[in-house]
Kinemage of the C-alpha trace (Angstrom):
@kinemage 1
@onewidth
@group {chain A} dominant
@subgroup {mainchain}
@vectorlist {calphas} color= white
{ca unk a 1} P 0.000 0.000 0.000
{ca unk a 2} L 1.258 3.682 -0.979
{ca unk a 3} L -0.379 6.618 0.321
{ca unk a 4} L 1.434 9.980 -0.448
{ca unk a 5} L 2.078 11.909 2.626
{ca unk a 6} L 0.893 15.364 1.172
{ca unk a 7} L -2.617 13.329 1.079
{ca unk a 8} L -2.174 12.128 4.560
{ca unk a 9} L -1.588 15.840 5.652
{ca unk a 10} L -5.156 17.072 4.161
{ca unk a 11} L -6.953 14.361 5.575
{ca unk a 12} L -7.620 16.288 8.858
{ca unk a 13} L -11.287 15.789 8.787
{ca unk a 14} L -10.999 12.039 9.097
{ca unk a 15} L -7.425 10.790 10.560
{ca unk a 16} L -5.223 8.513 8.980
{ca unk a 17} L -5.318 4.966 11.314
{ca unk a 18} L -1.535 4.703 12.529
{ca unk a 19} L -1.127 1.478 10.156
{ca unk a 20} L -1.929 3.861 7.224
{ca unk a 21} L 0.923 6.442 7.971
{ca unk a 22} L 3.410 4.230 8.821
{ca unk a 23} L 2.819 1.848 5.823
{ca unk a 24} L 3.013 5.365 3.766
{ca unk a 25} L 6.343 6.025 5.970
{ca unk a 26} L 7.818 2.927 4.505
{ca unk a 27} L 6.486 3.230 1.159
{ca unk a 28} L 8.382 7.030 0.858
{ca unk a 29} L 11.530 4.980 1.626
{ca unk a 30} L 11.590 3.792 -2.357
{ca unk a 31} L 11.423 7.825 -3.478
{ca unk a 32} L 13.757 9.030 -0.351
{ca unk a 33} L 15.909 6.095 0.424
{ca unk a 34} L 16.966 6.578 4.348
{ca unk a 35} L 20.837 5.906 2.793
{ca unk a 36} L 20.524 9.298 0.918
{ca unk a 37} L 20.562 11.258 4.235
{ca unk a 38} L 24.257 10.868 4.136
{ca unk a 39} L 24.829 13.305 1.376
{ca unk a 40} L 25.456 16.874 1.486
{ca unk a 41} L 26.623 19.343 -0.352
{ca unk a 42} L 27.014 23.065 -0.149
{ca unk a 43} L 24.508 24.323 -1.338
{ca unk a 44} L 25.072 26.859 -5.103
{ca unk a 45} L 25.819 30.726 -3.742
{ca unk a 46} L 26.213 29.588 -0.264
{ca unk a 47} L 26.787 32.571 2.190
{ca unk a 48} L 26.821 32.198 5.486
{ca unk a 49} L 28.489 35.451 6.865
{ca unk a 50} L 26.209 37.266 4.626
{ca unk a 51} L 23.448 35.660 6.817
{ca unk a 52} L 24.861 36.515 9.940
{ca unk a 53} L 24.892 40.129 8.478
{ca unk a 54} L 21.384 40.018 7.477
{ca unk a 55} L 20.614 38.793 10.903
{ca unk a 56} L 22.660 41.959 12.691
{ca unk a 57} L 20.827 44.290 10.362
{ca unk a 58} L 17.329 43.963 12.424
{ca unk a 59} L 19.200 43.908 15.623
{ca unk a 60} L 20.149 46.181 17.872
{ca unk a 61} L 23.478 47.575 16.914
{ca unk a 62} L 24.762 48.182 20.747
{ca unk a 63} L 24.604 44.739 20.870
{ca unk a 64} L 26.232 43.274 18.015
{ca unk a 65} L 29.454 43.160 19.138
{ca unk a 66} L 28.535 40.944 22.183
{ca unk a 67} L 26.884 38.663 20.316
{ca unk a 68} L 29.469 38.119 17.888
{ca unk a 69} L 31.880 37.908 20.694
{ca unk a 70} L 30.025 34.729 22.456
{ca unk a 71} L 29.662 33.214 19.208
{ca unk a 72} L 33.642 33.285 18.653
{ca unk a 73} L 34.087 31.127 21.701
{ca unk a 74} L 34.210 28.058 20.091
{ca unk a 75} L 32.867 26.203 16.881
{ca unk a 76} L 30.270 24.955 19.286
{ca unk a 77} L 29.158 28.600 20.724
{ca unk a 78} L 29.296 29.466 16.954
{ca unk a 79} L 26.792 26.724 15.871
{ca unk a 80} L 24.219 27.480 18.757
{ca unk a 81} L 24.076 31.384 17.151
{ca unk a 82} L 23.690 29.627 13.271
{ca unk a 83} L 20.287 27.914 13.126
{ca unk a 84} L 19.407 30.292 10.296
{ca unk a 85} L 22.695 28.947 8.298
{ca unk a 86} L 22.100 25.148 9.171
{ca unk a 87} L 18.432 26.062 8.027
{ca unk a 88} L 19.703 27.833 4.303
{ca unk a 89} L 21.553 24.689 3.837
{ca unk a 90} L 18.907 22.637 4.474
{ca unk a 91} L 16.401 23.975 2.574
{ca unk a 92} L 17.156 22.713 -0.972
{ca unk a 93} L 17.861 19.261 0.697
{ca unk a 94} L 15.267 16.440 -0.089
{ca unk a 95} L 13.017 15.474 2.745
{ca unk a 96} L 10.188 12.915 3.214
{ca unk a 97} L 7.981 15.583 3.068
{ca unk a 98} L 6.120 14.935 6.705
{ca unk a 99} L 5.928 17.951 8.806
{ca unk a 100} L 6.067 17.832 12.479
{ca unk a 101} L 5.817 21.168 15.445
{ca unk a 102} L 9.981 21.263 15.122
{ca unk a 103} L 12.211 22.595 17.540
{ca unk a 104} L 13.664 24.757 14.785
{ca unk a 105} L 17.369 24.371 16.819
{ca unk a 106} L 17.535 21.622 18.760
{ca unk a 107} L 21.143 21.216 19.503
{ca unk a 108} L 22.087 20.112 22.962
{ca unk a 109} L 22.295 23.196 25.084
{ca unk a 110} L 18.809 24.026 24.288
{ca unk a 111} L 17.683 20.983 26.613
{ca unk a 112} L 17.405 21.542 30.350
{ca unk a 113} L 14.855 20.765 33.765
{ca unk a 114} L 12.902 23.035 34.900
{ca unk a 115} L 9.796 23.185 37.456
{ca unk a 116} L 6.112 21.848 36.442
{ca unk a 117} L 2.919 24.040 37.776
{ca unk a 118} L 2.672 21.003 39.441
{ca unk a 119} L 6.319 21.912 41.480
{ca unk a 120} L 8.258 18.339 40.035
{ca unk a 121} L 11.190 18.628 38.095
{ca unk a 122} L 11.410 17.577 34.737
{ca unk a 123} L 14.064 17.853 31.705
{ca unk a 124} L 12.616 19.015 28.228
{ca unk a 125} L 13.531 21.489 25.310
{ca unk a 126} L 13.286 24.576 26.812
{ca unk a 127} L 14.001 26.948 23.661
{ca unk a 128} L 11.357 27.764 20.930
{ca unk a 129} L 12.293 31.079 19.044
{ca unk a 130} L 12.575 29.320 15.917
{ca unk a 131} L 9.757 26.624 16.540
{ca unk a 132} L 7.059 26.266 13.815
{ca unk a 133} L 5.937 23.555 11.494
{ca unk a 134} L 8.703 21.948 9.389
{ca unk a 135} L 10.813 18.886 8.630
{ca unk a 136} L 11.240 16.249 11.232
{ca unk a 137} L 14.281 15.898 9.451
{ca unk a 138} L 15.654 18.913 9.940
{ca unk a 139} L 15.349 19.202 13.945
{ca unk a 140} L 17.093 15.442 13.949
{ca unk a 141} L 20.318 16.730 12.029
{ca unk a 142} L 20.775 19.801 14.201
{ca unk a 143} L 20.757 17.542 17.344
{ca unk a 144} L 23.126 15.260 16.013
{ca unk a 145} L 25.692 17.839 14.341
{ca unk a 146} L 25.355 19.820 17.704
{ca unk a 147} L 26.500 16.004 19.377
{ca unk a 148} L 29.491 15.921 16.745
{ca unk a 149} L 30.367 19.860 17.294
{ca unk a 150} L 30.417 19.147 21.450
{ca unk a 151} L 31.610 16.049 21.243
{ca unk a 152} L 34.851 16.910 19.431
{ca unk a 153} L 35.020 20.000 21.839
{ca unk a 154} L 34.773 17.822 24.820
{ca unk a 155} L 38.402 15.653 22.981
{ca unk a 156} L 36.778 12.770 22.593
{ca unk a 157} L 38.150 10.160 19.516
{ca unk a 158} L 36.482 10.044 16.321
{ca unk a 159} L 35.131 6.472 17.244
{ca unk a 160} L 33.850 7.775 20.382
{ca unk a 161} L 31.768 10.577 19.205
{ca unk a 162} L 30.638 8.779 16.215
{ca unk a 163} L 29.101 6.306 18.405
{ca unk a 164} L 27.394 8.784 20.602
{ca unk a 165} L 25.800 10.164 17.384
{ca unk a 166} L 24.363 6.953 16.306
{ca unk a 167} L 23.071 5.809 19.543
{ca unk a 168} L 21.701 9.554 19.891
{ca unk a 169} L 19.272 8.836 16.629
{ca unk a 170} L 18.617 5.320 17.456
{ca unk a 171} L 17.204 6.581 20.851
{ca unk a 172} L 15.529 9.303 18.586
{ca unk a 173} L 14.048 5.844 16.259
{ca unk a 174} L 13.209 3.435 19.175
{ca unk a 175} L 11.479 6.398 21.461
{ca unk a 176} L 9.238 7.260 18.500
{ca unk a 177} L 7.837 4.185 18.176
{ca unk a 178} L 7.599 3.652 21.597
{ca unk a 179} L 5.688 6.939 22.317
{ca unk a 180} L 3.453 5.861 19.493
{ca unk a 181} L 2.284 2.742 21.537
{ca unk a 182} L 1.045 5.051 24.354
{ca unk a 183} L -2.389 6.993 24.006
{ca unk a 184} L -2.255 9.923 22.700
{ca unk a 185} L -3.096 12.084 25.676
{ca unk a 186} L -0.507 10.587 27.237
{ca unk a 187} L 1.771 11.784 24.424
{ca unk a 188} L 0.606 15.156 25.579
{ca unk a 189} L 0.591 15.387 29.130
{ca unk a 190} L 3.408 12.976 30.192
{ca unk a 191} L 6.480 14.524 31.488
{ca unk a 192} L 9.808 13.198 31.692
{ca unk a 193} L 10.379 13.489 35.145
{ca unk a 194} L 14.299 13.707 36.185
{ca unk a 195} L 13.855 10.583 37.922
{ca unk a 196} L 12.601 8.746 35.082
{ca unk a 197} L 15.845 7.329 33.721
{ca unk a 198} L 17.001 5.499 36.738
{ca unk a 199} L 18.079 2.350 36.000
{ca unk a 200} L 18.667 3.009 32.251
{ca unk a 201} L 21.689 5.747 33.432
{ca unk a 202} L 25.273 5.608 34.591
{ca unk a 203} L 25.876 6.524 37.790
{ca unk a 204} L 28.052 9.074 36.820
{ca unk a 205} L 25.082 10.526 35.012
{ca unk a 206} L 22.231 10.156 37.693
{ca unk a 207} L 24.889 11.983 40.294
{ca unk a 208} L 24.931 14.612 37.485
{ca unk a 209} L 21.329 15.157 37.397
{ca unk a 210} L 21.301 15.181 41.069
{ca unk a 211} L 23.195 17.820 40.997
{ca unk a 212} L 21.930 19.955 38.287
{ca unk a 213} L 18.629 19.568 40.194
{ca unk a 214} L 20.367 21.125 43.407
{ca unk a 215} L 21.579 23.595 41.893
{ca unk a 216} L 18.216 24.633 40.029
{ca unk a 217} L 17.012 25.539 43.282
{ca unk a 218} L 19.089 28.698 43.616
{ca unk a 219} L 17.787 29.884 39.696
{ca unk a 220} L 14.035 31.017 41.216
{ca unk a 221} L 12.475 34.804 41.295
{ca unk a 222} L 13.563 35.160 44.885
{ca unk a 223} L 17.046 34.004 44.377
{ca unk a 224} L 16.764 36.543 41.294
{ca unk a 225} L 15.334 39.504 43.131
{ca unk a 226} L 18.170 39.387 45.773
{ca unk a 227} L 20.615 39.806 43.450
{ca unk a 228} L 18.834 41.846 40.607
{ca unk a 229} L 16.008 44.171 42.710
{ca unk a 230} L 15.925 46.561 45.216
{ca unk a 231} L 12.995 47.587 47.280
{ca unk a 232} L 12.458 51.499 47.823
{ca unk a 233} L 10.923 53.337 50.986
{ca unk a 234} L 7.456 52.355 49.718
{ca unk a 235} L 8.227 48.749 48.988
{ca unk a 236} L 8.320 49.402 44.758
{ca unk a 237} L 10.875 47.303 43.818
{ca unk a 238} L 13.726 48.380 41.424
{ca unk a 239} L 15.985 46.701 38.861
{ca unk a 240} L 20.133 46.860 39.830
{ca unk a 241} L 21.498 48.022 36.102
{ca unk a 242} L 24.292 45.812 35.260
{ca unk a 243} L 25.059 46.916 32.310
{ca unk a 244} L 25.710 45.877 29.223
{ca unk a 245} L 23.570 42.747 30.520
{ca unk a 246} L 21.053 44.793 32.570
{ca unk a 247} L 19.349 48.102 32.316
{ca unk a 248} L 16.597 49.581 33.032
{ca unk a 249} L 14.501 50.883 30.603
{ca unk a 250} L 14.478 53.986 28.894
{ca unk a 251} L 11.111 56.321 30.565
{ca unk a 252} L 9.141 55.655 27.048
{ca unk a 253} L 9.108 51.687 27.412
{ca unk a 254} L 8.139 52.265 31.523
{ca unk a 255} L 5.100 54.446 30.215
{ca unk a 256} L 3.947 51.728 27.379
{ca unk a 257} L 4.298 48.577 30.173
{ca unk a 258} L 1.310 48.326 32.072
{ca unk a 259} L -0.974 48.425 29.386
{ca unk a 260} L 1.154 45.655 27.401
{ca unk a 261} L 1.137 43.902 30.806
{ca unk a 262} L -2.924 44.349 30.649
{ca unk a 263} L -3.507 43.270 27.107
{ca unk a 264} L -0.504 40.178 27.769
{ca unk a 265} L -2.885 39.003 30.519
{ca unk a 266} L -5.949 38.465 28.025
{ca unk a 267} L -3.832 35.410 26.342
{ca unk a 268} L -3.197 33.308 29.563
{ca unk a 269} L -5.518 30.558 30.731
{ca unk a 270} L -8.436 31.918 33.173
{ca unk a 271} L -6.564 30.176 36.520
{ca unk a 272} L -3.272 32.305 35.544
{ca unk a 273} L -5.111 35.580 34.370
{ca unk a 274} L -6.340 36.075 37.389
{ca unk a 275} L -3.566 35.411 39.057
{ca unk a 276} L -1.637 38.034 37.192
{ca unk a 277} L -4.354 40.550 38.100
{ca unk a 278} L -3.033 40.240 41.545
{ca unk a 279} L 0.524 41.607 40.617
{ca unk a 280} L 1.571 45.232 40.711
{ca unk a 281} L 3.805 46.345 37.799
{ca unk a 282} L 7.010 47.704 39.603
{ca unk a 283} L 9.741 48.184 37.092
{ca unk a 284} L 11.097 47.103 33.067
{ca unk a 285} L 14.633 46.734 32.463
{ca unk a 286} L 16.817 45.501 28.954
{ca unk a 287} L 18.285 42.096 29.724
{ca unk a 288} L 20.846 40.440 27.022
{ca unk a 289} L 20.144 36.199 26.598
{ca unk a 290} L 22.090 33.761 25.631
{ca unk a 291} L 23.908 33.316 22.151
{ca unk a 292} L 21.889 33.686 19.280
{ca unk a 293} L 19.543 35.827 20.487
{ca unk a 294} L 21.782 38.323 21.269
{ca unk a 295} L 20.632 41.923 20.138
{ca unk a 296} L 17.244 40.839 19.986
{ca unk a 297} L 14.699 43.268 22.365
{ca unk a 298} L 14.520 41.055 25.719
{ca unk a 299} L 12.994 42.409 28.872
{ca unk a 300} L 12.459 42.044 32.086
{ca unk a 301} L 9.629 43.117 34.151
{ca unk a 302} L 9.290 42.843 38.254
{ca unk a 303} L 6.122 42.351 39.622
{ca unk a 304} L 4.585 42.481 43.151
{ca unk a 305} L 2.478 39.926 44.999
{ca unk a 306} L -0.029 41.342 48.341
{ca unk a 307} L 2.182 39.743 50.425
{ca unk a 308} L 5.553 41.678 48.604
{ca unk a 309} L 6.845 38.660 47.007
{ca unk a 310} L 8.750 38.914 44.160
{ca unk a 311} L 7.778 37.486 40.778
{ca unk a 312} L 10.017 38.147 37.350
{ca unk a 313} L 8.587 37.633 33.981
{ca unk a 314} L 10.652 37.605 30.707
{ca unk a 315} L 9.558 39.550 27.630
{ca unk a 316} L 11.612 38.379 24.304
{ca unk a 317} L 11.101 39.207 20.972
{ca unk a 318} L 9.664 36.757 18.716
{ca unk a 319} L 10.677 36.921 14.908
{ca unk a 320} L 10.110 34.865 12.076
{ca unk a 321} L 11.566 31.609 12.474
{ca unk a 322} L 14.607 30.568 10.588
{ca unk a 323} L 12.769 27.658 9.441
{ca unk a 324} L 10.366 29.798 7.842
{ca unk a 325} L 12.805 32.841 6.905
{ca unk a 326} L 16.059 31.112 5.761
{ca unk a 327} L 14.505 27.344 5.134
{ca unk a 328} L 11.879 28.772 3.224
{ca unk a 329} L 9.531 26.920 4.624
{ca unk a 330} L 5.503 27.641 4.788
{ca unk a 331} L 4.640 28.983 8.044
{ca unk a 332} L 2.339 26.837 10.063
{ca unk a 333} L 0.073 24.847 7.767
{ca unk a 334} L -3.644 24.876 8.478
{ca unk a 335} L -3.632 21.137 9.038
{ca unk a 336} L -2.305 21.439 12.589
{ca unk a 337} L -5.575 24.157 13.417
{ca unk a 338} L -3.006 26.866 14.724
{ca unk a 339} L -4.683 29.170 12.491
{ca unk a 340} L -6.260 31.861 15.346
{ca unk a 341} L -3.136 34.243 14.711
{ca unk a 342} L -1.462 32.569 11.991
{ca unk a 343} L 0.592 35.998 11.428
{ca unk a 344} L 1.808 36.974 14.887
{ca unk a 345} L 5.380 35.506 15.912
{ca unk a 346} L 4.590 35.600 19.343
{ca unk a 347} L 1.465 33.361 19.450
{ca unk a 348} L 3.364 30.700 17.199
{ca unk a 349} L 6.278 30.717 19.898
{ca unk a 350} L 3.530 29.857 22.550
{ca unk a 351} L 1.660 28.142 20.878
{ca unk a 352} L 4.933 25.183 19.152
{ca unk a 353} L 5.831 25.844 23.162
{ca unk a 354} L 2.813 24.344 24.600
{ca unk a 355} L 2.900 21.884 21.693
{ca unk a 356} L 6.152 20.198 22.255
{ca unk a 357} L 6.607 20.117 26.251
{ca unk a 358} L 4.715 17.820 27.871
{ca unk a 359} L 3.912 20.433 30.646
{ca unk a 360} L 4.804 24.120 30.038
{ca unk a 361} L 4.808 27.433 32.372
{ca unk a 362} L 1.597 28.425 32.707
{ca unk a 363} L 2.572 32.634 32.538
{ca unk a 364} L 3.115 32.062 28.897
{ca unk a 365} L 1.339 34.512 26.853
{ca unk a 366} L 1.916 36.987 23.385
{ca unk a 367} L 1.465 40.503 22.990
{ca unk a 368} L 2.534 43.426 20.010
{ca unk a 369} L 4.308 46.759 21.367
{ca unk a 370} L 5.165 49.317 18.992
{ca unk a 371} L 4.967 46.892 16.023
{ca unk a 372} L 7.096 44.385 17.450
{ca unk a 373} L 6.352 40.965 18.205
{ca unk a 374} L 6.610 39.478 22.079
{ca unk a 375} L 6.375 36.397 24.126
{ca unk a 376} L 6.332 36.215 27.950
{ca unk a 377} L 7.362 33.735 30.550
{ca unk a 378} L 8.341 32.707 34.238
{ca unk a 379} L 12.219 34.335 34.671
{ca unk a 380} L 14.171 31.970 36.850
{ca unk a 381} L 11.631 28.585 37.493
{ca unk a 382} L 13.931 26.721 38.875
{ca unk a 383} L 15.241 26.057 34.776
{ca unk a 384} L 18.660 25.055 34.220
{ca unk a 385} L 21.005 23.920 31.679
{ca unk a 386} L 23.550 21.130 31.982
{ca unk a 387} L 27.021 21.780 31.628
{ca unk a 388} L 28.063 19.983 28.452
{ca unk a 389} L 31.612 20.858 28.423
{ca unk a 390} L 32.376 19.334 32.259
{ca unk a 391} L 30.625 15.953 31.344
{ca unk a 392} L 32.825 13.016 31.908
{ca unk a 393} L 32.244 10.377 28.628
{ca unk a 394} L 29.484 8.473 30.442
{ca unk a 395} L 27.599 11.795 31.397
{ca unk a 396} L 27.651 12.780 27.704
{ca unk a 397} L 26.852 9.671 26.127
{ca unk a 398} L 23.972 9.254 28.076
{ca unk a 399} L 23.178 12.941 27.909
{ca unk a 400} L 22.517 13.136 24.112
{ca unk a 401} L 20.409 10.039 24.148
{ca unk a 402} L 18.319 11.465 26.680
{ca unk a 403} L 17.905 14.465 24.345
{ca unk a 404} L 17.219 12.753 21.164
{ca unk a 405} L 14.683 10.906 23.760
{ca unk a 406} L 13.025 14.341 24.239
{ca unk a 407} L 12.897 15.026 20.891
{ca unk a 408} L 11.178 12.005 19.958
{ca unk a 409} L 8.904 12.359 22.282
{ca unk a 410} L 8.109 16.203 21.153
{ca unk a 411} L 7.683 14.720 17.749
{ca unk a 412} L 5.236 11.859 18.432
{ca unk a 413} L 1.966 14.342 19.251
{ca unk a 414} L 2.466 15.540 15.515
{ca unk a 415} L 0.528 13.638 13.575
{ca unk a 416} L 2.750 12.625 11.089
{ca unk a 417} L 4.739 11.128 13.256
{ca unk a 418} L 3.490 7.327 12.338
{ca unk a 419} L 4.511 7.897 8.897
{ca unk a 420} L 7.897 9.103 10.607
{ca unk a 421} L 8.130 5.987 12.410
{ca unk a 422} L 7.385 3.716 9.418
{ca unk a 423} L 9.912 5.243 7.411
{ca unk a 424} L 12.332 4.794 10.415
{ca unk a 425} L 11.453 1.067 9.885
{ca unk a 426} L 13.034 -0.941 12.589
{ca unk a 427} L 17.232 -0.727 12.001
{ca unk a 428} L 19.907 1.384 12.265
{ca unk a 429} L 19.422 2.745 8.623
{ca unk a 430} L 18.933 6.155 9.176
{ca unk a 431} L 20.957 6.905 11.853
{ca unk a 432} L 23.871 5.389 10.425
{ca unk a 433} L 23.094 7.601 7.047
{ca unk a 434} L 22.311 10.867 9.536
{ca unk a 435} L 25.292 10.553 11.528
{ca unk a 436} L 27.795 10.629 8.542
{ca unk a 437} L 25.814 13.741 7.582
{ca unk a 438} L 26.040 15.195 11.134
{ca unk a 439} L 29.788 14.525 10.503
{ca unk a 440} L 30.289 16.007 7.542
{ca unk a 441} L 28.198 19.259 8.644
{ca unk a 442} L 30.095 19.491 11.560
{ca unk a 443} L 32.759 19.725 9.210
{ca unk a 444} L 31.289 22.604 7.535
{ca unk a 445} L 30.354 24.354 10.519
{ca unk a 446} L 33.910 24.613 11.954
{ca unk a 447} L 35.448 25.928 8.587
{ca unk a 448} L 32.538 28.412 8.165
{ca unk a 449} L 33.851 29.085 12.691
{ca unk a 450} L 36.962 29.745 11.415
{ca unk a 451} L 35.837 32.098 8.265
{ca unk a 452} L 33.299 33.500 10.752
{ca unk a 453} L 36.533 34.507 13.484
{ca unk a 454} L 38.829 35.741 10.741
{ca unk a 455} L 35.732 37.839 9.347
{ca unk a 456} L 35.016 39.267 12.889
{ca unk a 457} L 38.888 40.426 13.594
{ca unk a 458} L 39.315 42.263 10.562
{ca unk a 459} L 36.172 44.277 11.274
{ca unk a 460} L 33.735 42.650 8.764
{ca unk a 461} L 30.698 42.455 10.950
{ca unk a 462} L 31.157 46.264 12.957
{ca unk a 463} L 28.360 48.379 12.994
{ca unk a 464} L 28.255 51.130 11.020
């Protein structure tokens, strides 16, 4: 039986039966053979500082220069700032042609625990600025190149990290089809608790999460606020500029923030909205994150409880994904009925957020100021990141299969993601093609590092 997959994505009315998609899956295998996943190329006209320089262009130019500076740390730091590059390349490259809610940059680093409304830990993606609806394909390579990149970082032999790879997309293959077994709420609403992959760990690895979840307990609002706020006379509490990472902001953004903070609190579920109505607006400062995002507009804002207890949401910019803007690919198709503000960057952050963690923060929410496009969230819920480059082997290897794990599981409530699984089949096929790919990308991405550091020290990406 053949069933092309465009066909299986208009079929919303009635749903494909599981058997259906993943007999289609295999079926794709004669037009896409999983082998061919190997191959790449650079793509005609390839230009990736010139895509760095678009990037910069809608950026804020103060902050330029720190961005480029964290992404000359390493070809790894590099490669977490060039999701828009890996998704150029991409985007000429055959695919099965079944679209999942991607990640849109699922390396490593953007993995992490944080805390559940329900207050129990769990690990999960935990970065969506370039979410949307795309290739399955594409989120799978990105993980695995980002395993090669580290991996090679972190010293290890060729043998070694070439392994991790492949057992990183055979964890991706085998947790599909295992998530595909469960029901489909469960798909949903199931967490991966930290505690989940005792037994199935190293020791080394469990006393790592053990401590990464220790240490989470220092990253909440009230740890924040003792380092980042200070209360005046009348108890109105006041951001500490640390600049260039922290300022407050200028007096126009301070006048335009409690009516965003208003019209933000219209997009959060009932129990949360009325929550929020309970906090009093206290101060907005500028706030630089991570790597990539550098130069985008990020906020802060500190907000008031009855009883004077701190709580710290984060404002950042949402812009077209690179999937859609540099992979040229269709922004969320109707199928998936995410169609309420189809044009508004924020909403489709929250909304591939939701999507793809099992459990989210429930202060997520979407608002426009001035034009621009905005999502909000918890600052400092207990979220942390694990320190890839101070894993031990065991700690890594088992690292990136938990991740591909993750990723698997954020694929399965797509509903392609039988026809995924079916063209998986049940072997090594794919990852063995995917990890020589992963390979040879890696390749590319450390000789377009090194272009990228000899570009940045003779001035080529200053702002003029």
């Amino acid at each position: 039986m053949t069933l092309d997959v465009a066909e299986a994505g208009e079929r919303a009315a009635t749903p494909l039966a599981p058997e259906e998609l993943a007999a289609a899956g295999r079926a794709a295998r004669a037009a896409l053979p999983r082998s061919a996943h190997a191959e790449y190329a650079p793509p005609p006209g390839r230009d990736p500082m010139g895509i760095l320089r678009s990037q910069h262009r809608d950026r804020l130019q103060n902050l330029v220069d720190l961005r480029v500076e964290r992404m000359s740390a390493d070809a790894f730091a590099f490669y977490r700032g060039t999701a828009a590059i890996q998704a150029a390349d991409l985007a000429g490259a055959p695919t099965t042609g079944a679209e999942v809610v991607v990640c849109g940059d699922a390396h490593i680093s953007n993995f992490g625990v944080y805390r559940s409304p329900e207050n129990a830990m769990v690990f999960d993606i935990n970065d969506f600025d370039e979410s949307t609806v795309g290739p399955w394909e594409w989120d799978v390579k990105r993980l695995l190149t980002s395993v090669v990149l580290a991996g090679r970082a972190l010293g290890m032999s060729p043998t070694f990290v070439r392994d991790a790879t492949w057992a990183a997309g055979e964890a991706y293959r085998r947790w599909l089809e295992e998530a595909l077994t469960e029901p489909l709420t469960a798909r949903f609403f199931t967490p991966m608790a930290v505690t989940s992959g005792r037994g199935r760990l190293s020791p080394d690895m469990e006393r790592l999460i053990r401590q990464v979840t220790k240490e989470s307990k220092k990253r909440t609002a009230e740890h924040a606020a003792r380092r980042t706020l200070q209360a005046d006379e009348n108890g109105v509490l006041r951001f500490i500029e640390r600049p260039p990472i922290l300022r407050r902001a200028e007096p126009e953004v301070q006048a335009l923030a409690q009516d965003a903070y208003d019209r933000y609190r219209r997009t959060l579920p009932p129990n949360t909205a009325l929550l929020a109505s309970q906090l009093r607006l206290d101060d907005v400062a500028r706030r630089v994150v991570g790597v990539g995002s550098v130069g985008t507009r990020c906020f802060v804002i500190a907000l008031r409880g009855p009883v004077g207890e701190p709580v710290i949401l984060q404002l950042k910019e949402a812009r077209a994904s690179v999937v859609e803007r540099f992979g040229g690919v269709a922004p969320l198709p109707g199928y998936l009925d995410l169609s309420l503000l189809p044009d508004d960057q924020g909403y489709r952050v929250v909304a591939c957020q939701r999507i793809l963690q099992a459990v989210s923060d429930p202060f997520l929410g979407f608002l426009r100021v001035e034009g621009f496009a905005f999502y909000l969230r918890l600052f400092r819920n207990r979220n942390a990141s694990f320190d890839i480059p101070s894993m031990n082997a065991a700690q890594f290897s088992d690292y990136v299969r938990v991740c591909a794990v993750a990723l698997a599981r954020a694929h399965a409530r797509s509903p392609k993601a039988a026809f995924i699984s079916g063209y998986l089949g049940s072997g090594p096929a794919f990852s063995r093609a995917a990890t020589a790919w992963a390979e040879r990308y890696a390749d590319q991405a450390e000789a377009d590092y090194r272009e990228f550091v000899e570009v940045a020290r003779a001035g080529g990406f200053a702002v003029t």
